[in-house]
N, C-alpha and C positions, 0 to 999 in steps of 0.2 A: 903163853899167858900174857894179857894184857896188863902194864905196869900202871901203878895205879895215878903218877903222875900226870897219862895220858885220861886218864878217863876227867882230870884235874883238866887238860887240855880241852879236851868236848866242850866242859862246863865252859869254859870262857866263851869259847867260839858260840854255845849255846846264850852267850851271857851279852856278846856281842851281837847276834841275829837278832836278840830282841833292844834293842836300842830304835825307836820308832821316830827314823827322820822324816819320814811322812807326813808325822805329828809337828816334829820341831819344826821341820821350813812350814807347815801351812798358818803355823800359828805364827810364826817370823812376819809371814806376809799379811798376818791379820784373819786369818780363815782357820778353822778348827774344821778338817775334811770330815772328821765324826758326823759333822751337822750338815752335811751338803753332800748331795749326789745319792751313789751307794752308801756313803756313811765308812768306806774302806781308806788304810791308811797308805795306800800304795801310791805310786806314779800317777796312773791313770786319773786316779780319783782325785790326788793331789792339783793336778794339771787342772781341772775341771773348776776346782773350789778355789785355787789361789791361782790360776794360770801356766801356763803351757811353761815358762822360765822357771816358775818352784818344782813343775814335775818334774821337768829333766834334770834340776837337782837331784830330788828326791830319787830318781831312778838311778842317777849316778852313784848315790852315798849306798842307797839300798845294793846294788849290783857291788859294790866297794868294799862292805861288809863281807858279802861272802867270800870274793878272794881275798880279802884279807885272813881272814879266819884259815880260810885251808892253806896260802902260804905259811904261815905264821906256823902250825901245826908241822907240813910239811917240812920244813927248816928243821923242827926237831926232833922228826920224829923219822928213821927213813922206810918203816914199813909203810905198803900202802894202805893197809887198812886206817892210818891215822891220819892222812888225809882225807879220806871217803868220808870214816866219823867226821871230820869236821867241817863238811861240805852237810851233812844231814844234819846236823847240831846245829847250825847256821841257820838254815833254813826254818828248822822247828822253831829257833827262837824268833826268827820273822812272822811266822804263823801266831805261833802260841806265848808272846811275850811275854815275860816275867813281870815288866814294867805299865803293863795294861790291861795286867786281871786274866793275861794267857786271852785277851781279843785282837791280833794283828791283824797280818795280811793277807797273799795270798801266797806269797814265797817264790812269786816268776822272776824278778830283777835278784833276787840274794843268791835264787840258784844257778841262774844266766854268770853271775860271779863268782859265785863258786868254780863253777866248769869251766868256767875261761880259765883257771889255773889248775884246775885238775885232769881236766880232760877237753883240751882247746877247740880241738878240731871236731869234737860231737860237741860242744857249746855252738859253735857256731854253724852247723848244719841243723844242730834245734834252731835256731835264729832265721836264718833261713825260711826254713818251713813257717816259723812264726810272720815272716815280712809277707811271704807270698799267698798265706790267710789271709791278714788283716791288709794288704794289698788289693786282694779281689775282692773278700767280705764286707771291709769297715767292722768287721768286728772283733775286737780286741780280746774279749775271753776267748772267744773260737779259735782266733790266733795261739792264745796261750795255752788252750786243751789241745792243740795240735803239735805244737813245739814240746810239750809236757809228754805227750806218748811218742812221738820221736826220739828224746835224748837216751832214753836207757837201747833203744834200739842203735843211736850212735855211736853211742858209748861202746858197745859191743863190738861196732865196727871198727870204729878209729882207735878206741883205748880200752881191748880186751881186756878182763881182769875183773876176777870176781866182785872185790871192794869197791871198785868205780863202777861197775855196773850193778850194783846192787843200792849203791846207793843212788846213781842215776834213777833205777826203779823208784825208793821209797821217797825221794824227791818229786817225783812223778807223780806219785800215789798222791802227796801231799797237796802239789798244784790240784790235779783233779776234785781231790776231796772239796778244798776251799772255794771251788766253781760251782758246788751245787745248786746255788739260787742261778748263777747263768747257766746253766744246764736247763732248768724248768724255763727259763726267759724262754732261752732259744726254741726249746719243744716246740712252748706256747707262740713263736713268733714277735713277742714283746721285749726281744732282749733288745738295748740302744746299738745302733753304730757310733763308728770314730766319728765323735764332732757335738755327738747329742750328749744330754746332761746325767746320763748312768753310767756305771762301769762297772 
C-alpha cells in the first residue's frame, strides 16, 4: 500500500515539473518564446527566440528539474516505484503545468533528467539515439520521437524493473503525444531543421 506521504511526494515533484524556465530565462533575456517560433516553452524554441545561451540554460534547468525531483524522492523513499512516480510527475508537470493553464512543454529535457538519475545508462543510450537523429536529420523532433521510443526499450535493458520501465513507457507516451503537430510537419515534409526558425 502506497503511504500517503509519498503520493504528497509526487505532488511536489509534480509541482516542481511544472515550474516553466523556459518562460523565466526567455523573458530574462527580453523574449516571451509564447510569441516566437512554435510558441513552445522548451530549449529548442527557447534558443531560437532569446538565443542559443538562454536555451542551454533553459535545457539545463529543465533537464535539473527532473533529476532533482526523483533524487529528492529516491532519498526518501527506498522502494522503486517512488522514484519511477516521480520521474513521471516531473515530467507531466513539464507538460501539463499548473502555472500555465496545464500549457507546457514537451517533457524531452525533464525526462533526459529524470533518467539520468533513475536509470543512467538507458538515459543515455536514449541520448545517443537522439544525437545520431538530429546529427543526420537536423531534425530535432525526429530526434526526440526517436530517443522517446528508445528509452523504455533501454530501460529494459540496462535497468530492468517494472517501475522504471513503465514509467520509461508513459514518459514516452507523453514526449510522443506533445509531437503531434511535428508529426503532421514531418508527414507533410514542412517540419524546420536545426537552424531554421520552428521547433
Amino acid at each position: 500500500m502506497i503511504e500517503a506521504s509519498l503520493y504528497l511526494a509526487w505532488g511536489s515533484a509534480y509541482l516542481l515539473g511544472s515550474v516553466p524556465f523556459g518562460l523565466l530565462v526567455g523573458r530574462a533575456s527580453g523574449r516571451d518564446p509564447r510569441r516566437h517560433g512554435s510558441g513552445n516553452i522548451g530549449a529548442t524554441n527557447v534558443a531560437r527566440a532569446a538565443g542559443v545561451a538562454a536555451g542551454l540554460l533553459t535545457l539545463a534547468l529543465d533537464a535539473g528539474k527532473g533529476a532533482v525531483a526523483v533524487w529528492a524522492v529516491g532519498r526518501g523513499w527506498d522502494e522503486p516505484i517512488a522514484a519511477a512516480g516521480a520521474a513521471v510527475a516531473a515530467v507531466l508537470g513539464h507538460v501539463f503545468p499548473v502555472f500555465l493553464r496545464l500549457r507546457g512543454g514537451k517533457g524531452v529535457a525533464t525526462a533526459a533528467g529524470a533518467f539520468l538519475v533513475l536509470a543512467p545508462w538507458a538515459a543515455l543510450a536514449a541520448g545517443a539515439v537522439f544525437l545520431a537523429v538530429v546529427g543526420i536529420s537536423r531534425y530535432v523532433s525526429l530526434g526526440s520521437l526517436c530517443a522517446a521510443g528508445a528509452l523504455p526499450l533501454a530501460a529494459g535493458w540496462f535497468a530492468p524493473g517494472r517501475g522504471r520501465v513503465a514509467a520509461a513507457a508513459l514518459c514516452a507516451l507523453l514526449v510522443v503525444l506533445r509531437h503531434g503537430d511535428n508529426l503532421r510537419r514531418l508527414a507533410a515534409g514542412t517540419e524546420s531543421r536545426l537552424g531554421n526558425t520552428r521547433s
